[in-house]
N, C-alpha and C positions, 0 to 999 in steps of 0.2 A: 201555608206553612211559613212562619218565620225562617228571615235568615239563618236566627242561630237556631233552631230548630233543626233546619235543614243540614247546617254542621253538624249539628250530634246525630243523626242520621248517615251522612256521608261517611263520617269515619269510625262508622262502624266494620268496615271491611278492613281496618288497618289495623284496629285494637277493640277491646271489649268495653262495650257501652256505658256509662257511669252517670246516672241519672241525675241532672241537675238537682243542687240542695233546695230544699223547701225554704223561702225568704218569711221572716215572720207575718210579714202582712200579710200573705196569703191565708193565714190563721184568723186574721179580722172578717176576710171577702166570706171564706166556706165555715159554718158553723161546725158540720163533720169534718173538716180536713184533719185538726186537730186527732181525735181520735181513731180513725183511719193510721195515722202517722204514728200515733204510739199502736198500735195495735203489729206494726211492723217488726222484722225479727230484728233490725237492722237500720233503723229509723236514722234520717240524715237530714236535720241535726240531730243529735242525739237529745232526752229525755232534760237534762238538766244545761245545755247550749239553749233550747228553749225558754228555760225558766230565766239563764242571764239576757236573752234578747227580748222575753217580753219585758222585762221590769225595766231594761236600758231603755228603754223606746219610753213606757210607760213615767220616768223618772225624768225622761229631759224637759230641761227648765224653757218656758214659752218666752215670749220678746214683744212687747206692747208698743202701742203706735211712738212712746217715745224713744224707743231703741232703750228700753229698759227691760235686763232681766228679769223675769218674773218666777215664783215657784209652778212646777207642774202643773197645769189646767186640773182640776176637778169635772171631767166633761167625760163623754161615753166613752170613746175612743179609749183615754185612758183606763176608765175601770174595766172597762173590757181585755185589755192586755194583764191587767191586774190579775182579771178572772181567769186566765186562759192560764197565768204562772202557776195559781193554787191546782188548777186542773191536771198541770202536768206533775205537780207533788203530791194529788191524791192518786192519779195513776202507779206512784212509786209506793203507796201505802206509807207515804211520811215516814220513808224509811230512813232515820238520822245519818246512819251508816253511808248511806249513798250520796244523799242532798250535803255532808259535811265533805266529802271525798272530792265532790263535784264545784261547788260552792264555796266562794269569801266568805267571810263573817260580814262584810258589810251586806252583801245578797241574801244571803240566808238571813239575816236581820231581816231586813226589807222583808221578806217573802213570809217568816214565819209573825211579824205586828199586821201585814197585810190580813193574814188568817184569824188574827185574834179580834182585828175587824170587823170580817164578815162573820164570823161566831159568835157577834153580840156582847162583847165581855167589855162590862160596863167600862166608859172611860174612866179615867182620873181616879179610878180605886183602884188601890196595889190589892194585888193578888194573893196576898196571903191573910186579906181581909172578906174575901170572899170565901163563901159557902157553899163548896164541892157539890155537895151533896144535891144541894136545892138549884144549881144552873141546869139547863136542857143538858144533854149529852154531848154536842158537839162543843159547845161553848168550853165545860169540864174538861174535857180531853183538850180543845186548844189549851187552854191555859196549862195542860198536866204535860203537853208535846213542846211550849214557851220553854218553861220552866224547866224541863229536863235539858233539852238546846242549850240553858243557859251554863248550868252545874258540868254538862261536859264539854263546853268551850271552853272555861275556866281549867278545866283540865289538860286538854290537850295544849293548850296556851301552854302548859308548865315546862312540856315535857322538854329536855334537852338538847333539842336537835336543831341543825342548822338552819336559817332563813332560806325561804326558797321562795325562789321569783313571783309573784304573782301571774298568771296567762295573759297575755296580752288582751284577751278576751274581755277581761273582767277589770284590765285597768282602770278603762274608765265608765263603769257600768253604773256609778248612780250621780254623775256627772256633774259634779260637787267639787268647790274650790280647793279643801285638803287631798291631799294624796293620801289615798288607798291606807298606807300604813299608818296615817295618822288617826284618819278615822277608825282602822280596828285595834287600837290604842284605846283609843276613846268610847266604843262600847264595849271592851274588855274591862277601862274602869268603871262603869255601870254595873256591868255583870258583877265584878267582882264585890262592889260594894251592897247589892241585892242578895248576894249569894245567902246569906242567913235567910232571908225569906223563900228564896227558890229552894233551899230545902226543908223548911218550913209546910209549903205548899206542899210538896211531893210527900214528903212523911204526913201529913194528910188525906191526900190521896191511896195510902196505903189501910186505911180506914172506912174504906168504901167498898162493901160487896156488889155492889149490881155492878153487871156489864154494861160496857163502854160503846160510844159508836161515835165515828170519824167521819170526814168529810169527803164525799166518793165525785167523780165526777157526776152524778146524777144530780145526787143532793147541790152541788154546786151548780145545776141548771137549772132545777126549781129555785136556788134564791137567785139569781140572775133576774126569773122570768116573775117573781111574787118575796121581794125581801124583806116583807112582815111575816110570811109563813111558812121560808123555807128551813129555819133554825126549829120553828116547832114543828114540823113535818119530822124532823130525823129522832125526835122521840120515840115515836113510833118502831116497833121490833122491821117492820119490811123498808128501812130506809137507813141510807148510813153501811159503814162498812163497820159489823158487830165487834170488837175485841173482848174477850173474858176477862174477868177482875183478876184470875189467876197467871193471865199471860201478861196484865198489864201491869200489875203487882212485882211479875217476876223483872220487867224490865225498869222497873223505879227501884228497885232492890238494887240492880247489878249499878246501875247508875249513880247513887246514893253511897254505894261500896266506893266507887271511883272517886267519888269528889273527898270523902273522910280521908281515904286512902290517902292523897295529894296533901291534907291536914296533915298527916300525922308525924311529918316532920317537925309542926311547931308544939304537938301536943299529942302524947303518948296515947290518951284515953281515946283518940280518932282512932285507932288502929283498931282499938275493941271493938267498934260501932262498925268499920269497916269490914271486919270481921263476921259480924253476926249478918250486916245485909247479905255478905257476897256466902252465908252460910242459908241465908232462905231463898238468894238465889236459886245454889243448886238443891236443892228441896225441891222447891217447886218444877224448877225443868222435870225432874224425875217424873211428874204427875204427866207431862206430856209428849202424846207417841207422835206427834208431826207440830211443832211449832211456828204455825204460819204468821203468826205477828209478832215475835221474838226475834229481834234484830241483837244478837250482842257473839263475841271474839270467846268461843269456849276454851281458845287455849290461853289467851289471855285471863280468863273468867279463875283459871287452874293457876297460873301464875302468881294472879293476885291473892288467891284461897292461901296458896301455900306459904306468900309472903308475908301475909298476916299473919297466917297461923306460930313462925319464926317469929315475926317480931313482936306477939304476945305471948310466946313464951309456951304454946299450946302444943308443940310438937314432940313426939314422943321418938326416940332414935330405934327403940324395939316395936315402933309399928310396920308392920308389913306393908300396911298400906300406902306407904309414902312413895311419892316418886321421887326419882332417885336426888330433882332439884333439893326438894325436903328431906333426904338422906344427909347431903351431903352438908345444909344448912346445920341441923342437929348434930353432928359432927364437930361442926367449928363454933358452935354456942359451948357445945360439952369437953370442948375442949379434949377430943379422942384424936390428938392427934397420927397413932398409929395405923387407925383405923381408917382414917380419912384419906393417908397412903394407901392402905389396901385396896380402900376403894378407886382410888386412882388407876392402879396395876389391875384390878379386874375390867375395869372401864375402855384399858388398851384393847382387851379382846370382845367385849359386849356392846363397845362405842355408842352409849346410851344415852352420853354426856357430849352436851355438842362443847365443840372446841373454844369457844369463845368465855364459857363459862368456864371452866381448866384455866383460864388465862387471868379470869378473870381473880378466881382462887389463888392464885399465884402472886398476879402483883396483890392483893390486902394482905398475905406475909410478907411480902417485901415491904410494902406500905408500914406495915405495925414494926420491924427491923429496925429501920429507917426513924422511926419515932422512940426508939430505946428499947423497946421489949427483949430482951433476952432468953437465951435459948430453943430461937426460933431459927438460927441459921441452920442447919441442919435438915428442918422439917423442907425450907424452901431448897436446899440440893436437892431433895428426892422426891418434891413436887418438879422444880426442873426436867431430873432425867425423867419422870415419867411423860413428861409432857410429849418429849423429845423423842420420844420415842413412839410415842404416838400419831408425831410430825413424819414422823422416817416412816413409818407402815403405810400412811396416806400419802406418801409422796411429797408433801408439804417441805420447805424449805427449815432449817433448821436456825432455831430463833437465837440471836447476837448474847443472849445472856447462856446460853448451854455453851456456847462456844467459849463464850469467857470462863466459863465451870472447866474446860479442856485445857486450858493452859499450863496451870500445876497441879492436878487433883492428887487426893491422897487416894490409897490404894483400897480403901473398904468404899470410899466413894465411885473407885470403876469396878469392885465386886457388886459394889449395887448396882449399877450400871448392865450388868451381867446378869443379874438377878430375874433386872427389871424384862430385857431383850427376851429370856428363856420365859417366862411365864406371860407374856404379852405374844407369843407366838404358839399356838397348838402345831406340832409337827406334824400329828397326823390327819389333822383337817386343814389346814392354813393352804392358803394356793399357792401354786406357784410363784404367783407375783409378789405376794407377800413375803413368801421367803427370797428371793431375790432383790427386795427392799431391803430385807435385813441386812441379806452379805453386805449392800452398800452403805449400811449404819454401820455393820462393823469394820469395813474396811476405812469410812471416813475418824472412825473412833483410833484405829490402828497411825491412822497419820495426823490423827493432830494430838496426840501423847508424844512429848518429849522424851520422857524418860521410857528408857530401852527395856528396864522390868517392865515397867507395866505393861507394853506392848506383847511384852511376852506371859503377862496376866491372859492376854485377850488372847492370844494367837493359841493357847494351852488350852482356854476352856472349849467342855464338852461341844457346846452349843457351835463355836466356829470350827472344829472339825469335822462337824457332822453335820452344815452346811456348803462350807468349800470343799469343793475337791481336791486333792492331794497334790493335784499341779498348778493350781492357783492358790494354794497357801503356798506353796512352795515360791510361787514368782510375786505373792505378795511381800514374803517375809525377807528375801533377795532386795527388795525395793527398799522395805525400811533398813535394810544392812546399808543399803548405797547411800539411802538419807541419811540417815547416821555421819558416815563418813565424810559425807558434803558437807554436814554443818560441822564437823571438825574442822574441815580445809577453810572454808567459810571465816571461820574465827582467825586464821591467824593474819597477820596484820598486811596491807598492801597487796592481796593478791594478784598473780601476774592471770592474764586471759588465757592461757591454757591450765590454770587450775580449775575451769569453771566446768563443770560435768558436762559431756556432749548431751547427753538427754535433755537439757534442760531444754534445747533451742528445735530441738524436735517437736517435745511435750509442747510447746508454745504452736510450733507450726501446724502439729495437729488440731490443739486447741485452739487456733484462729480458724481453719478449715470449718470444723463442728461451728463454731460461733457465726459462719457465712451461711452453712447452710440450714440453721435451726429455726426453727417456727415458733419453740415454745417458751414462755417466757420466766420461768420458773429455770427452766437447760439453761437458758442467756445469761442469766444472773448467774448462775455456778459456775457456769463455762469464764466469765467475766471476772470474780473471787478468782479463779485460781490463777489466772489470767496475772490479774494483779499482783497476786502475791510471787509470781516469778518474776515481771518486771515491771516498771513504772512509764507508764507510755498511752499516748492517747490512742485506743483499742476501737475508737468508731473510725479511723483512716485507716481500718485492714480493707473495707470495699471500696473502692473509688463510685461502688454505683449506688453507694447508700447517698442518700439525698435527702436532706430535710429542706422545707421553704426556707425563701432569705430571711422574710420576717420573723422569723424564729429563731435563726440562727443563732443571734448573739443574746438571747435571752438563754438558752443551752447551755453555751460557752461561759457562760460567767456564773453557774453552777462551778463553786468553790471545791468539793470532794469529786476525785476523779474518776472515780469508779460510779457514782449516781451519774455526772455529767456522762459517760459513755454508754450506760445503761438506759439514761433517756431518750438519748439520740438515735441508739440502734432501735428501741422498739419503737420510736416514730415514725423511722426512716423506713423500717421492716413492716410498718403497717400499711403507711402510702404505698408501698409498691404492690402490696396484696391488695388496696384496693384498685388500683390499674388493671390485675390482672382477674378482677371480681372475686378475687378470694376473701369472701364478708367475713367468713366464718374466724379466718385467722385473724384479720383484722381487730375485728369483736377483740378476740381474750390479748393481745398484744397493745392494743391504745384502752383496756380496761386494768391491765395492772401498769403502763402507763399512767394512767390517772391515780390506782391509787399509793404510785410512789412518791410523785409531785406533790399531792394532795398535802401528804408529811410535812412541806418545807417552802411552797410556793403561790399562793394563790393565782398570781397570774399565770404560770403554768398551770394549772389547775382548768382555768378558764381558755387556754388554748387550748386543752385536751378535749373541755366539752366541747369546742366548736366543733373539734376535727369528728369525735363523735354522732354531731349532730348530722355533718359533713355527709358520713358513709352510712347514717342510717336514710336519706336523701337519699342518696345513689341508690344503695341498697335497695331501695323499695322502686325507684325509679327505673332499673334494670330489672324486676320481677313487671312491672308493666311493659316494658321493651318488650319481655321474652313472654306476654300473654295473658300474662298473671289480672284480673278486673278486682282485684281488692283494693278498697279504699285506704289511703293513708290512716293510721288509727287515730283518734283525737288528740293523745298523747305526743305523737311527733308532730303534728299540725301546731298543737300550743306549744313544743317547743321549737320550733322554727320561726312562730312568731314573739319568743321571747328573744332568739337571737335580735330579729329585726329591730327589737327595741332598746333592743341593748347600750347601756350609756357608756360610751368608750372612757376610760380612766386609765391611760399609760398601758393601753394592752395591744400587742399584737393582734392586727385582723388579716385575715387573707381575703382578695374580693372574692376569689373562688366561693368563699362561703355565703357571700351575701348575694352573689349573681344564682346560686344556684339556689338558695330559700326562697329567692324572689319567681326563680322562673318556677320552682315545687307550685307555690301559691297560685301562678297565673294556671298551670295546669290543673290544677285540683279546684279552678274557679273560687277560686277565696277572693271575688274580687271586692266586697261589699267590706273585707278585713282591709283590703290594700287603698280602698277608695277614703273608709271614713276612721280608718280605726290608725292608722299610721301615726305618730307623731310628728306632725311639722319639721319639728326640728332635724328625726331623722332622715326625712326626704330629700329637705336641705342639702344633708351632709353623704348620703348614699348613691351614686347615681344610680343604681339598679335599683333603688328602691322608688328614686322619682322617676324611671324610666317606665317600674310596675305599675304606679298607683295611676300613672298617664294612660295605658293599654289596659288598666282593669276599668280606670272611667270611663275610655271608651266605648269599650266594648258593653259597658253597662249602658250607656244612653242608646246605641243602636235599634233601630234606624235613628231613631229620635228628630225633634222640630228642627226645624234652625236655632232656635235659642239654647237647646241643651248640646251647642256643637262645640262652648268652650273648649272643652276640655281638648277633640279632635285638634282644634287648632295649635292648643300647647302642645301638642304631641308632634304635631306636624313642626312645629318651629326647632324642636329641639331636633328631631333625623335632622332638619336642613343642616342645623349648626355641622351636625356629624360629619355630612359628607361635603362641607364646605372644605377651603384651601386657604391658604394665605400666600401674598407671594413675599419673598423673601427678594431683597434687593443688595447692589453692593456699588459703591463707587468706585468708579475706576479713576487712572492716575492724570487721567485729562480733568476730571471733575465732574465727569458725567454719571448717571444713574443710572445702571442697567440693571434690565430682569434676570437672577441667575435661577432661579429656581421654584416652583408652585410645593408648599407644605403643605400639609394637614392642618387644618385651623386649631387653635388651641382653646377654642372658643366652646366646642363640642360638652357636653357631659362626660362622654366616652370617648377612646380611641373607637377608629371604624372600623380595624379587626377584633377589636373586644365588644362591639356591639354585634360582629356578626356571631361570634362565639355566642354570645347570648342567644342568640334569634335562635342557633341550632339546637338548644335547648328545650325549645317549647314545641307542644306538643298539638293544645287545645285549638281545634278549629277556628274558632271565633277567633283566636287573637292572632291566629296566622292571616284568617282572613283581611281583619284587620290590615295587619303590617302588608300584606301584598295590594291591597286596597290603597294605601299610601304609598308605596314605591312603584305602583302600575302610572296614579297619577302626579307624581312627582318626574317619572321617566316622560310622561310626555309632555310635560311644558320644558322638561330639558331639551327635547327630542324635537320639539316644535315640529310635526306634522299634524297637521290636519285635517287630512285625505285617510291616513290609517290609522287608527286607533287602536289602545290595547283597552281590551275589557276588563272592568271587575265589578265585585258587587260592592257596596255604597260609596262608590265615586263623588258621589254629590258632596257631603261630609266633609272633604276637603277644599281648601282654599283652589282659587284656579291659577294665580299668577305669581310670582317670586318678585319679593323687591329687590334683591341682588342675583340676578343671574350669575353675573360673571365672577363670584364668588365659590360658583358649584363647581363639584366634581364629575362632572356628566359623565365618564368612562366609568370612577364608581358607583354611580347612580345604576347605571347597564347593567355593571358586573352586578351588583347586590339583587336587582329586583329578578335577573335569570336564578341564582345562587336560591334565592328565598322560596322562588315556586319550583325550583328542581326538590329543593327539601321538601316544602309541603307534599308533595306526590309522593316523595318515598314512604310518607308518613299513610298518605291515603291516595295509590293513583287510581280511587272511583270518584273523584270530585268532582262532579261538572264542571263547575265555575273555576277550578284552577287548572284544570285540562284547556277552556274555554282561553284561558287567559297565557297558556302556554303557548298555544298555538299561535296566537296571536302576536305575543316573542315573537317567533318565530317566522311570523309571516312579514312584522313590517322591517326582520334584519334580513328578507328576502332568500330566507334556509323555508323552501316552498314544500319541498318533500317533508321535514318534520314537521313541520304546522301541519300537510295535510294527515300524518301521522294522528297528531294530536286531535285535529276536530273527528277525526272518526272515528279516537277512542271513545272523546267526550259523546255524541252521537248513538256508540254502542252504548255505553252504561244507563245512559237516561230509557233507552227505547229494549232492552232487553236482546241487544243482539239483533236489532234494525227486525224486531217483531211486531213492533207498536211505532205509532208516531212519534217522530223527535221531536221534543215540544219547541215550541217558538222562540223558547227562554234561551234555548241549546245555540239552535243556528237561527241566528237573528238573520235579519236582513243583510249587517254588514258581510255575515259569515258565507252569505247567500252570494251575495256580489266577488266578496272576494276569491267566493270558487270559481269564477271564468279564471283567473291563473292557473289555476291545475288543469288544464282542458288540455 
């Protein structure tokens, strides 16, 4: 058994076992590993991390005897990794959905011209000069799976939405002079100038009854093993994975619908075309009671139906049929607009209508206002309140334009108001919670009405007295009498400080109380409003134990508006401390409306907040392994930890917290193949946890390894020395002489040496504990210079033997560190031989005889079952043999 071997064995008595990831080349050695591995519920890498490693490997450019780049070999090796990528997208049934989700556009290029390759599709003839009809099956379908790829790249390319990082993964995966974004720049304009052909092809292929047949992994091992007869083999009905013309049909439909769709901005008659495809879409689904090769989004699929159906005019406002999106669309074509409130006020109780859409309703009246249309103000009040009222039922915060509608309202606009509140509540089904939401609409309606009628509009209708009870309208209506009369006193000129109401300094003291102790972030904000509006005062110095990092501090503080500035601070500050005390949960919703209040106004806080998110989703999962938990980080946080690592600093605050502890996630979760080749240079450079990573992941990858592949142990070794080096500090005195006053820290180090042990206590994985005690066993004894005792560990050899500067070292923190490093290790796993082995040893040459003997006769016990079996030789060597006449 390998050493590292033996480490994932040993600690398994400390935490639950987590099978090393499958390395791509092992997929070259086993013809079945491949498939064995997808056939897994749980496959590690997962399905499409496969398809970016083989084609990176397969895509790197070769280096000829003149030290000149060359393009990729044409050689087996490569088309093998080639073949192994198409194998794992036929395992996924070419399902675009997955491989888009998974996949660049430059990979997914790659992978889908690779397939149109081995499907024989003649070169140098565009594809819309080809005849469907007359290719084999597989060849057809490549070109008909090209050519859809193409029409809904072109699509999603359009849509709206922010850039987001590439994975570190796939930065550099076809390892090409342009950056990543340049290149899918560059086959998007291809695509896009192809596009009349690619749906040229596809609406050809809509012309073809016979069934279709795919590329399986079978058929992909006959053309491997025979590549003149594996393309005509899969003609045949027993070869190839079948698709029907009706399923295949229905998916060039929905696809064909998409791409007009995204037309029909520049030209009205797409929208008809888009129309009819996404109309024989749903046609044909109908014909199918399980659709196993029908990859498409049916809510999307409704969306799109109905949005055409609107914007060609085909929507009928008396069909029953419509959902209520196309209800409320027909509505604002037909310009109903009484009806379209109704519909609003029924939607309070039926909530049919998500919120975003209501919103979205709102501002295009505002929008058409704003552009001159006349007598539209009105309809957008009682879009407002209904909104508003629909915010108040769900608990939702009440949006800055209702509240400006509260300033001076006229009095038919708070009976509507009224209106709105009594028929948006069933009294005799509504819950409890519901109507105790209300009391708090009405009673926020009741204080932010100035005028005294009106308040006494609200406090008279039926609906608030047959809500409140008779002694909370009564201590309501007493409040607004005192209000009242404050902003009377209020108004006259100069007041002295005992004009100022007592309650006011109370209501504050309470409301800083509530605002220390609350959790939720939606309370914070209200609590913080009213806060505000009694006095003007920085409201984050009510805790002395609220704490945000320094690096953030004054990007906080120089937040202009007083109430965002307090409001960031507190749920930053309120979050770190829930994640100290592992409260994930609050964390989550307090640094998530965190982020999306910055989002509004700051990008660089924006980018502070994902860190800190990235931060506690780390812990987060790191503390469910602490406590037992053997699930794998999901792939999802893996890419995005390795996008912090690569992240290009531009004027932003970074905490190292963040980058020490992505680095140690990675060494624990064995990404060392990410840390060793996939790093950027320049980051390494500028990270020390990140060159201290990619040191401990080379290592531990060459193990045992030749002499020659002991580079890397040597860098790693030189950089501890730096660590636990000294400098001395000198001073002249008034004779003129030079005295030693002091030995410092070298400033020489990567790291400080309590920020590198902090580090160390981080890590988890055997192998790189081993490692680091491997190098501080043999660094201890050339400080230690004895001879006669030796401490053990496992690959001593690895390391250098002699120091060029002794007297530069820290030898007391050399001790302290290398005890410190294997008391951790044990905690982590005290069944490990070799660090039991190496304890005792400690132990025995600082002549603490009683716990050395302690230690070798745990180590002893664990190897031999409780001294049942022979302790192997490995255990108690000779030296352990001899050294036990001291214990006699």
């Amino acid at each position: 058994m390998s050493a590292e071997a033996a480490d994932r064995v040993a600690v398994s008595g400390s935490r639950p076992s987590t099978p090393p990831q499958t390395s791509w080349f092992e997929f070259l050695l086993d013809e079945m590993l491949l498939e064995n591995h997808l056939q897994k519920s749980h496959p590690d890498p997962v399905p499409v991390q496969l398809v970016i490693q083989f084609l990176e490997q397969a895509a790197k450019p070769s280096v000829n005897e003149q030290n000149q780049v060359q393009p990729p070999a044409d050689n087996r090796r490569n088309r093998t990794l080639k073949l192994l990528a198409l194998k794992v997208a036929a395992h996924l049934k070419w399902d675009l959905d997955v491989l888009e989700k998974g996949l660049t556009i430059p990979v997914l290029n790659m992978l889908l011209n690779e397939l149109l390759c081995v499907s024989k599709v003649p070169p140098g003839v565009k594809h819309v000069d080809l005849d469907l009809s007359t290719l084999p099956p597989t060849t057809a379908m490549a070109v008909i799976i090209y050519n859809r790829w193409a029409i809904r790249t072109i699509v999603l390319s359009s849509f709206p939405e922010k850039q987001t990082k590439p994975g570190p993964h796939q930065m550099n995966m076809l390892n090409i002079v342009q950056q990543e974004k340049e290149l899918t720049e560059n086959i998007l304009s291809v695509l896009k100038e192809q596009a009349a052909d690619s749906i040229m092809v596809l609406e050809g292929s809509l012309g073809l009854k016979k069934d279709f047949y795919i590329h399986t992994l079978r058929t992909l091992d006959l053309l491997a093993a025979d590549p003149s007869t594996a393309n005509g083999e899969t003609e045949s009905s027993t070869a190839g994975l079948r698709i029907s013309a009706d399923e295949l049909h229905c998916q060039v439909h929905y696809d064909l619908g998409g791409i007009f769709f995204q037309q029909g901005c520049s030209d009205q008659l797409a929208y008809e075309k888009a129309r009819e495809h996404f109309q024989q879409t749903r046609e044909l689904l109908l014909k199918f009671d399980l659709t196993l090769h029908v990859h498409l989004d049916e809510k999307r699929l409704a969306g799109y139906w109905n949005a055409c159906r609107a914007l060609t005019g085909a929507l009928d406002p008396s069909d029953t049929q419509l959902n209520p999106y196309g209800q409320i669309n027909s509505l604002i074509r037909t310009r109903n607009y009484q009806a379209l409130v109704e519909a609003f006020i029924k939607d309070n109780v039926s909530l049919s209508l998500p919120n975003h859409l209501r919103q979205s309703v709102l501002r295009e009246f505002l929008h058409k206002v704003q552009q001159g249309e006349r007598g539209l103000d009105e309809v957008c009040h009682k879009l407002c309140v209904c909104n508003a009222v629909r915010d108040a039922l769900q608990g939702e915060v009440l949006s800055v334009r209702f509240q400006q509608l509260l300033h001076k309202p006229r009095k038919h606009v708070v009976d509507f108001m009224l209106e709105v509140c009594t028929r948006s509540l069933d009294k005799d089904r509504s819950s409890e919670t519901s109507k105790r939401k209300m009391v708090i609409f009405l009673k926020t309606l009741c204080e932010s009405l100035a005028e005294p009628h009106l308040v006494f509009v609200v406090t008279a209708h039926k609906l608030f007295t047959e809500l409140l009870k008779e002694e909370d309208r009564k201590i309501l209506v007493e409040q607004m009498r005192k209000r009242s009369a404050t902003v009377n006193l209020c108004a006259k000129p100069l007041p002295s400080f005992y004009d100022i109401p007592a309650a006011a300094s109370v209501n504050i003291g309470q409301l800083e109380q509530q605002l220390i102790l609350c959790l939720d972030a939606r309370r914070i904000r209200q609590i913080l409003i009213e806060l505000h509006s009694m006095a003007e005062r920085p409201f984050w110095r009510v805790n002395n134990k609220w704490e945000v990092p320094p690096d953030y501090i004054n990007v906080i503080l120089n937040i202009k508006d007083n109430l965002t500035k307090d409001l960031v601070y507190i749920l930053m500050a309120k979050g770190l401390h829930c994640i100290t005390v592992k409260d994930f949960a609050h964390t989550r919703q307090l640094f998530s409306a965190c982020l999306e209040l910055v989002t509004e106004f700051s990008p660089k806080l924006r980018q502070v907040m994902l860190n800190e998110m990235l931060l506690l989703e780390v812990r987060a999962h790191e503390t469910g392994v602490a406590e037992g938990s053997n699930v794998r980080p999901p792939p999802d946080l893996v890419s995005r930890v390795r996008g912090y690592l690569e992240m290009r600093i531009h004027d932003l605050p970074l905490r190292q917290i963040v980058g020490e502890e992505c680095v140690a996630f990675m060494l624990n979760w064995r990404e060392n193949e990410y840390l060793t080749l996939q790093v950027p240079q320049q980051l390494v450079m500028n990270n020390p946890y990140i060159k201290l990573g990619q040191l401990l992941a080379s290592t531990c990858k060459e193990l045992p390894g030749p002499k020659e592949s002991r580079r890397t142990a040597k860098e790693l070794w030189e950089v501890v020395v730096q660590i636990c080096s000294v400098s001395n500090q000198h001073k002249r005195n008034s004779d003129g002489r030079v005295s030693l006053i002091k030995q410092r820290e070298s400033s020489m180090g990567i790291l400080q040496r309590s920020r590198f042990i902090t580090f160390i206590k981080k890590l988890r994985e055997p192998l790189v504990l081993t490692t680091l005690i491997s190098l501080f066993v043999r660094f201890h004894s050339i400080v230690r210079d004895d001879i006669v005792n030796e401490v053990t560990a496992e690959h001593l050899a690895i390391w250098p033997s002699t120091l060029a500067n002794m007297q530069a070292v820290d030898v007391e923190a050399v001790a302290v560190t290398v005890k410190e490093l294997v008391t951790y290790a044990l905690t982590l796993n005290p069944n490990n031989q070799s660090w039991l082995i190496t304890q005792a040893d400690i132990y025995f040459v600082t002549n603490q005889y009683s716990a050395a003997l302690h230690f070798y006769l745990q180590a002893g016990a664990v190897c031999s079952d409780f001294f049942t079996k022979a302790v192997a030789p490995d255990v108690y060597t000779d030296q352990v043999e001899k050294q036990s006449g001291v214990f006699k």
